[in-house]
N, C-alpha and C positions, 0 to 999 in steps of 0.2 A: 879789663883783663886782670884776674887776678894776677899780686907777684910773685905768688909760688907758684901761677904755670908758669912765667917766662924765665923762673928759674927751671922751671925740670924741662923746657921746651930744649934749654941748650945743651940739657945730658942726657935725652930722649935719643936709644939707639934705634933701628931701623927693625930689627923684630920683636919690643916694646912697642914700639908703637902699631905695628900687626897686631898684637894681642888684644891692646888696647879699641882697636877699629874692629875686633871681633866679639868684645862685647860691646861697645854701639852697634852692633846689629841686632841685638834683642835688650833693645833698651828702648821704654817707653817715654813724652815725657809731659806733662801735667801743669796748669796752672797753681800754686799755691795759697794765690791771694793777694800775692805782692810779684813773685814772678815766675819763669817758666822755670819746671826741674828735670832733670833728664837721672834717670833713674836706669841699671839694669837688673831685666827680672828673669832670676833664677833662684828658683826655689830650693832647688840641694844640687851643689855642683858635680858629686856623684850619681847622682840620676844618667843613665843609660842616655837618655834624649840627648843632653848637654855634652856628656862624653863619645855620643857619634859625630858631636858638630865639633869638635877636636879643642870642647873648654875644659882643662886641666888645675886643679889644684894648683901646680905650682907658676902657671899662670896670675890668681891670687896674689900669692906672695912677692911675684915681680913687679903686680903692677899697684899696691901697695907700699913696695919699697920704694918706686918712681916718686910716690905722692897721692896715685889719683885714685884710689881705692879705698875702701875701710874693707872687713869684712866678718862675721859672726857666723860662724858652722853650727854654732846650735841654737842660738834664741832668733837672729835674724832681724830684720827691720821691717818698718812701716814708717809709711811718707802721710803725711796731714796736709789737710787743706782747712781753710778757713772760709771758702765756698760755698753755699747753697746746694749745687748738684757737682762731684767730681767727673772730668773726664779725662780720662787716658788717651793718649794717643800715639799710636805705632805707626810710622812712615805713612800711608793713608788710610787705615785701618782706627777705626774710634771706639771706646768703651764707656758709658756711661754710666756711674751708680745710684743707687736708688738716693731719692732724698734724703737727707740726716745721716748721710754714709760721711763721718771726716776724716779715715782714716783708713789704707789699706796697705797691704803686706807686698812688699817685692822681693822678699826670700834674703838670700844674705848674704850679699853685696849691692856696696851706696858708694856713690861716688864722692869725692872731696869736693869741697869749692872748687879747684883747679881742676879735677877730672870733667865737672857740672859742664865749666866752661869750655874745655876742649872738646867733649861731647858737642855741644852747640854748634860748633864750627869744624866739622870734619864730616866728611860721608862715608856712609858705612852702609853695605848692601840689605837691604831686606831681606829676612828668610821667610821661603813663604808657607803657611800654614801655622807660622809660629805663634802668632796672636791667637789667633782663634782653636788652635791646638791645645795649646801649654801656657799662653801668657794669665789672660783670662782667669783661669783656674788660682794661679799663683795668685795673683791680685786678689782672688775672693776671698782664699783661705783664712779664718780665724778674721774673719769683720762681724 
């Protein structure tokens, strides 16, 4: 366990940590090479989609200021692997990419070390249709 979650664990309030458990519900997570990453994938947090499931801007900025966030509204992230074939995996829902794929997009927000690992250890509801929906997409864009 990293020491910056058990520090933010002791000043983690009760609707931070809601927010937080609302994006591990659309968060994928993937082997690297060395080990597993828990990723959430949203491609633009003003997207209509996202802001009917009630994820807000300043959502971001809280759970960032917690610790367990980074986040980039215009250039965005991509996660690497050092793997032969990547696969994603959404609660029991799996994606596979093509071979020589080592590098895909999950829009823009990534978790800190300490989010990585709270992610790991918390349950968070599956939304359903969301992989196969909207996740997918995100993940392929600009590979």
């Amino acid at each position: 366990v990293p020491k910056a979650l058990l520090h933010i664990m002791e000043h983690l309030d009760k609707d931070t940590a809601y927010i937080f458990i609302k994006f591990a519900s659309v968060s994928i997570n993937y082997y690297d090479g060395e080990k597993v990453i828990y990723s959430p994938v949203i491609g633009n947090i003003y997207d209509t989609y996202f802001e009917e499931k009630g994820f807000k801007y300043d959502d971001l900025v809280e759970l960032k200021a917690t610790g367990l966030i980074e986040y980039d509204l215009v250039g965005g992230y991509y996660q690497t692997s050092t793997e032969n074939s990547i696969t994603v995996n959404y609660f029991d829902e799996s994606y596979t990419f093509d071979v020589g794929i080592d590098r895909f997009n999950v829009g823009q927000i990534i978790y800190t070390k300490a989010g990585n690992a709270l992610c790991k250890a918390i349950i968070a509801e599956k939304i359903e249709g969301f992989f196969k929906e909207k996740c997918i997409s995100i993940l392929k864009e600009s590979i």
